[in-house]
Backbone as a ProteinNet text record, in pm:
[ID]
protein_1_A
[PRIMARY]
XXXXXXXXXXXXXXXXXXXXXXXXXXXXXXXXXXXXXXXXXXXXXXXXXXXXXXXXXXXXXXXXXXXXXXXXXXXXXXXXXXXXXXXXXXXXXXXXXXXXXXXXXXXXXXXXXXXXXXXXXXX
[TERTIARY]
-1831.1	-1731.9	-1798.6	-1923	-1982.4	-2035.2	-2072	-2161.3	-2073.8	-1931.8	-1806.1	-1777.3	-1799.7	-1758.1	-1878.4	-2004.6	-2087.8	-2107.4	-2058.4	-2015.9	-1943.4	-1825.8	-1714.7	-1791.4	-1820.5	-1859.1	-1964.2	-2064.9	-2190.6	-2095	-2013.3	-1915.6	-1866.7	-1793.4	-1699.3	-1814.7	-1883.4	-2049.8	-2062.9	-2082.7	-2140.7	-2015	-1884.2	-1778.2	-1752.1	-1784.3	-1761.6	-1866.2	-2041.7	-2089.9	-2096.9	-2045	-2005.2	-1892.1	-1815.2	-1715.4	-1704.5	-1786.7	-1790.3	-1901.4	-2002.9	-2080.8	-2045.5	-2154.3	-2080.5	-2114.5	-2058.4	-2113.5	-2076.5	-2164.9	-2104.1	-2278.4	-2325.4	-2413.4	-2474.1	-2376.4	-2413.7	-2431.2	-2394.6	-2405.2	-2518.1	-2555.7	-2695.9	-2811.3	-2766.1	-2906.8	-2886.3	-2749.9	-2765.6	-2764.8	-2697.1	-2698.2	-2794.9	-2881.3	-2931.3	-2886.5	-2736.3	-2642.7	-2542.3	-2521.9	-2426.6	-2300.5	-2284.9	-2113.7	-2077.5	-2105.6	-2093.6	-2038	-1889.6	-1868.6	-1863.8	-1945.9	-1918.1	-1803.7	-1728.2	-1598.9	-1622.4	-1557.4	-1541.5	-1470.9	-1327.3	-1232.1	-1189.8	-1169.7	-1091.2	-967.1	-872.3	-749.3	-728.7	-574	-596	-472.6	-406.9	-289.5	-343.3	-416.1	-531.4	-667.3	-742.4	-873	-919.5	-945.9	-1021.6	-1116	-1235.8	-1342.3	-1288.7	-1162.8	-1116.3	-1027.5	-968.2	-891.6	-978.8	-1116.1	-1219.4	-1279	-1297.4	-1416.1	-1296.4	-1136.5	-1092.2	-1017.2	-1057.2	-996.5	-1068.4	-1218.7	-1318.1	-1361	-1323.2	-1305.8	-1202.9	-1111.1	-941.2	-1001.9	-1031.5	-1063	-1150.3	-1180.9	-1306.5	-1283.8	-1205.2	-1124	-1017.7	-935.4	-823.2	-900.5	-1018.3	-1038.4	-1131.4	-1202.8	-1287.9	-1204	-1055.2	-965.1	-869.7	-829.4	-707.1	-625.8	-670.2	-616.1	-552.7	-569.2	-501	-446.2	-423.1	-345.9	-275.5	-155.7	-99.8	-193.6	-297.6	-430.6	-529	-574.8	-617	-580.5	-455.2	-374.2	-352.4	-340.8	-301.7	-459.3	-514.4	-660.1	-705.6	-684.6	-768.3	-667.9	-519.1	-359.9	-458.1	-474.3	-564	-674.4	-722	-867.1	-854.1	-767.7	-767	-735	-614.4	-506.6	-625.4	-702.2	-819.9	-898	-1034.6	-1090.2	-1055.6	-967.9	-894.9	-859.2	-782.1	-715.6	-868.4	-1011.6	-1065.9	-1162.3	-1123.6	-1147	-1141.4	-1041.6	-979.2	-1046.1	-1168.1	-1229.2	-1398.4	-1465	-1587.6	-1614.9	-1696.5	-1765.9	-1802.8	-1793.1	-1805.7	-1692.9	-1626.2	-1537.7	-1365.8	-1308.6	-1145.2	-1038.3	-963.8	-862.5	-772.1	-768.6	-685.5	-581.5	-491.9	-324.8	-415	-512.9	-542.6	-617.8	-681.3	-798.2	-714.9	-614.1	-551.4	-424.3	-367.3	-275.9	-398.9	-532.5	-633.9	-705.8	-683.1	-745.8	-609.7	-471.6	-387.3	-338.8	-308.8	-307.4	-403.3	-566.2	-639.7	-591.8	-571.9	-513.8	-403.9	-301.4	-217.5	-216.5	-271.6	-325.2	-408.8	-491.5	-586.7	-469.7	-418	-263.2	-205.5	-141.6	-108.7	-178.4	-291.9	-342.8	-374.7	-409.4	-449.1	-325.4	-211.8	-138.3	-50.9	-87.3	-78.1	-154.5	-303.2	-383.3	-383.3	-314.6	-292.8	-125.4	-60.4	64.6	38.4	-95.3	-136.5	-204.3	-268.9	-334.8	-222.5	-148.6	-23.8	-12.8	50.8	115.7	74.9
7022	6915.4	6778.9	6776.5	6626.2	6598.5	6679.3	6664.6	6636.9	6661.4	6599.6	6480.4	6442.4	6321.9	6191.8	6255.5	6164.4	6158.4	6276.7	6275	6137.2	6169.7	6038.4	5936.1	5866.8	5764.9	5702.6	5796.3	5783.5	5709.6	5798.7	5761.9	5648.3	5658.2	5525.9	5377	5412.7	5265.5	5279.2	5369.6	5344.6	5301.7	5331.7	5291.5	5145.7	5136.1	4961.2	4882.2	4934.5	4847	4827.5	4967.7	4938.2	4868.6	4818.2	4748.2	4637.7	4616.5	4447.3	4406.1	4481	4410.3	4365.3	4211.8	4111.9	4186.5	4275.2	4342.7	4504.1	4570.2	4704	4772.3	4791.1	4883.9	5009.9	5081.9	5152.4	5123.5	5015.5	4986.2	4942.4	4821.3	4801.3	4901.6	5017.1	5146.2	5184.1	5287.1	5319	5243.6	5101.7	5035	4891.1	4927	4806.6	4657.3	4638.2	4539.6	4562.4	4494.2	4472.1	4457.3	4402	4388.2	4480.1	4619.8	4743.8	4824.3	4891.9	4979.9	5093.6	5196.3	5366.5	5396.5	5461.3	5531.7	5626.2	5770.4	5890.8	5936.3	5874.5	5895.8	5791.9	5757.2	5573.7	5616.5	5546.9	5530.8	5371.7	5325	5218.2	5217.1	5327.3	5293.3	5386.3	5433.1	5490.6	5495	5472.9	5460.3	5599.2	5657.3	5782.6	5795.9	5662.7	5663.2	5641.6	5537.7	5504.5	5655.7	5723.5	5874.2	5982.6	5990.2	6063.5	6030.3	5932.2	5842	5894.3	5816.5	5826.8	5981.3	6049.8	6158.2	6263.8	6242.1	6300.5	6209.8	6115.7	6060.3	6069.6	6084.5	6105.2	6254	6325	6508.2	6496.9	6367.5	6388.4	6360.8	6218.7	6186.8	6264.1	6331.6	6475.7	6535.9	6591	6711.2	6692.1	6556.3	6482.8	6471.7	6428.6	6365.3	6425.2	6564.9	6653.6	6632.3	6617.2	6568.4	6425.1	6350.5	6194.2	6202.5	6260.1	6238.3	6106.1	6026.4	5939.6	5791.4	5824.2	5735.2	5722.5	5815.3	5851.3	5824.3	5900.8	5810.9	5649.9	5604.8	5443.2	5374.5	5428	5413.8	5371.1	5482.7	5547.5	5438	5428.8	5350.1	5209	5175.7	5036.7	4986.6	5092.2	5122.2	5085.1	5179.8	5150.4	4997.5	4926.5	4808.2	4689.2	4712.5	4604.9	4600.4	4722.9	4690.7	4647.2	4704.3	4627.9	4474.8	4435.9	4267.2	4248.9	4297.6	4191.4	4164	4237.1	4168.5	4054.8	4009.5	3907.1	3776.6	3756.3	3638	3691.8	3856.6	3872	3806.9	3783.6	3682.5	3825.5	3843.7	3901.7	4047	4089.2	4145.3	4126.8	4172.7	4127.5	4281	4210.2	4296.9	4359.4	4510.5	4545.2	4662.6	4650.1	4747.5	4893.1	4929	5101	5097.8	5016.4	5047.2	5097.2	5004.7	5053.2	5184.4	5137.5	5317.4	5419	5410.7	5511.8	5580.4	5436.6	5440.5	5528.2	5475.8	5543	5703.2	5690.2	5808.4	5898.1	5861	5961.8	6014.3	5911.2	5916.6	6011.8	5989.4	6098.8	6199.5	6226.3	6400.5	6478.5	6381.5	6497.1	6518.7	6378.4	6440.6	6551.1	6576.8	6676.7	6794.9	6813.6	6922.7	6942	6876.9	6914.5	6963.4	6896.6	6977.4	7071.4	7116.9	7260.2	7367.9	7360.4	7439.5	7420.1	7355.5	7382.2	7463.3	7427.2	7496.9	7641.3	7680.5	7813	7891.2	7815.9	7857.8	7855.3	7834	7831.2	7962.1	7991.8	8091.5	8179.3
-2310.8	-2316	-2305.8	-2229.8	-2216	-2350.9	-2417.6	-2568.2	-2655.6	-2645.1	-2742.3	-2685	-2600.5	-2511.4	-2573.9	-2587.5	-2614.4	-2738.1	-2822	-2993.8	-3001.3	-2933.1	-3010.6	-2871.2	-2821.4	-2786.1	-2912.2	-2929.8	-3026.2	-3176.2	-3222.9	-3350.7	-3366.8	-3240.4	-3173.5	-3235.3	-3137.3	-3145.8	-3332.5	-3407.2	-3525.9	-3621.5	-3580.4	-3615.9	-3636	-3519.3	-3480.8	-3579.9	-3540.9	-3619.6	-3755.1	-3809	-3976.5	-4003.8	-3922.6	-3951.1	-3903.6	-3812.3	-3816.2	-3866.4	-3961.7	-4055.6	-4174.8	-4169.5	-4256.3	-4417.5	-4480	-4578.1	-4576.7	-4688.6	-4667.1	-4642.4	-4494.4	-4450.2	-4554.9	-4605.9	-4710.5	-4848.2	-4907.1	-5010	-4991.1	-4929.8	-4861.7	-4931.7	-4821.8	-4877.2	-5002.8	-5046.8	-5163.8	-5274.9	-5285.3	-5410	-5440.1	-5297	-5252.6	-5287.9	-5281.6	-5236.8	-5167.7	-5053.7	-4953.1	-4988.9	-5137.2	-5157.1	-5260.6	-5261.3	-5313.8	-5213.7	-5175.5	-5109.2	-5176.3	-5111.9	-5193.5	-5172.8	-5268.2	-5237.9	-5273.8	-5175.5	-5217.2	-5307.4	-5277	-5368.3	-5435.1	-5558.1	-5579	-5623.6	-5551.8	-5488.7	-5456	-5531	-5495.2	-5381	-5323.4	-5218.5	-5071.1	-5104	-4983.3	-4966.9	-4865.2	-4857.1	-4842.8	-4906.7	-4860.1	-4817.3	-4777.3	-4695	-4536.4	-4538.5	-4396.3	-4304.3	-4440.9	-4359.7	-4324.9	-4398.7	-4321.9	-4227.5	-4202.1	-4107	-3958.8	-3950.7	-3896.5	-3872.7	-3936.6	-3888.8	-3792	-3869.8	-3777.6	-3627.8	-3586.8	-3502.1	-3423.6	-3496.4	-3406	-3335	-3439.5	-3375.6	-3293.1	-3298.2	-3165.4	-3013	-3080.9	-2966.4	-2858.5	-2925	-2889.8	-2828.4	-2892.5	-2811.9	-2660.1	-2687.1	-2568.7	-2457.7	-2508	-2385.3	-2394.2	-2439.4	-2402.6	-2303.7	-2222.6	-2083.9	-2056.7	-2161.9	-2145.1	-2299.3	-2350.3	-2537.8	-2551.4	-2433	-2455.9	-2441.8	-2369.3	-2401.3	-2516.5	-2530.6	-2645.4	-2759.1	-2821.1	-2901.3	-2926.6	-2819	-2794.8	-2825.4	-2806.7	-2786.7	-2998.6	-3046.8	-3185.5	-3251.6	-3205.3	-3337.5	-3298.2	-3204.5	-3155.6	-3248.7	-3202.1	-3287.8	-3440.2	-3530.7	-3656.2	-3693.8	-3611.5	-3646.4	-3621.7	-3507.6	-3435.1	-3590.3	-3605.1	-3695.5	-3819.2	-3870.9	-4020.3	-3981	-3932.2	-3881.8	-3855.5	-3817.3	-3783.8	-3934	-3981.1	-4208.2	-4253	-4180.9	-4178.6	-4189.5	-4047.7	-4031.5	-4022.9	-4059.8	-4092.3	-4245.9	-4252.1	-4391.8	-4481.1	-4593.9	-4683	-4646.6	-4575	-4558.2	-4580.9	-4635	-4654	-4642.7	-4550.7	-4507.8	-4648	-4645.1	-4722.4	-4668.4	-4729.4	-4711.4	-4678.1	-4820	-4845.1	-4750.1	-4654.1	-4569	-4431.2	-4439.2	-4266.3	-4320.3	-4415.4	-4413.9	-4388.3	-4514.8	-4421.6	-4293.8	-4216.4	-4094.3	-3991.1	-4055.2	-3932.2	-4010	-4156.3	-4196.3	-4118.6	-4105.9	-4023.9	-3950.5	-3808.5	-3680.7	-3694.3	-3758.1	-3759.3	-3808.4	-3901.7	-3986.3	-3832	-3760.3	-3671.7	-3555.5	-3523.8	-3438.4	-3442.5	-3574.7	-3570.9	-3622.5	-3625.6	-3686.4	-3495.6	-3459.4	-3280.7	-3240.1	-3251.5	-3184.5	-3232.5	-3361	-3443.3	-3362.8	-3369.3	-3286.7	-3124.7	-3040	-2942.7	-2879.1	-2995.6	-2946.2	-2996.1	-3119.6	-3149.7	-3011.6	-2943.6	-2862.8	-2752.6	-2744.6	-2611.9	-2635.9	-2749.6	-2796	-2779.1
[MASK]
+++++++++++++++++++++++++++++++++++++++++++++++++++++++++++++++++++++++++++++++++++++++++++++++++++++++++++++++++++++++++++

């Protein structure tokens, strides 16, 4: 349980700094320019880089803090709304609609897929 705990802390930190860099970190390496974002999927009414990133983070989060969910939760909906709004005033970054439905779409797909497999495991 401490090694999932220090999973999503570890995530959490690399989360943050790809998103408040002034640029895109990966485009950087693979396209060797900063104002190139890779997309997995192109979609222009969902981010499909922001619903993976955040989903494997939400699952990380749930299962780290089972024991506080109404924190947790409040915690990750925070999480997504903070980093997107802060697009806003990073320099080469701009806030978009598909980035935050992605980020909370995440949040809520691992919601309930956690508490699919925990009311399985009740059962």
């Amino acid at each position: 349980m401490k090694l999932l705990k220090i999973s999503f802390y570890i995530s959490n930190l690399i989360l943050i700094i790809f998103y408040l860099f002034p640029g895109s970190i990966l485009g950087c390496f693979f396209y060797n320019d900063c104002n190139i974002q890779p997309e997995i999927i192109v979609n222009n009414y969902i981010s499909f880089n922001h619903l993976f990133v955040f989903f494997i983070i939400s699952f990380l989060g749930l299962f780290s803090f089972k024991n506080n969910l109404k924190k947790i939760s409040y915690y990750l909906f925070l999480l997504s709304f903070l980093l997107e709004f802060s697009h806003l005033i990073i320099p080469n970054r701009g806030y978009e609609h598909a980035d935050l439905f992605g980020n909370i779409l995440g949040v809520l797909i691992s919601l309930i897929l956690f508490n699919f497999l925990i009311l399985r495991r009740v059962k």
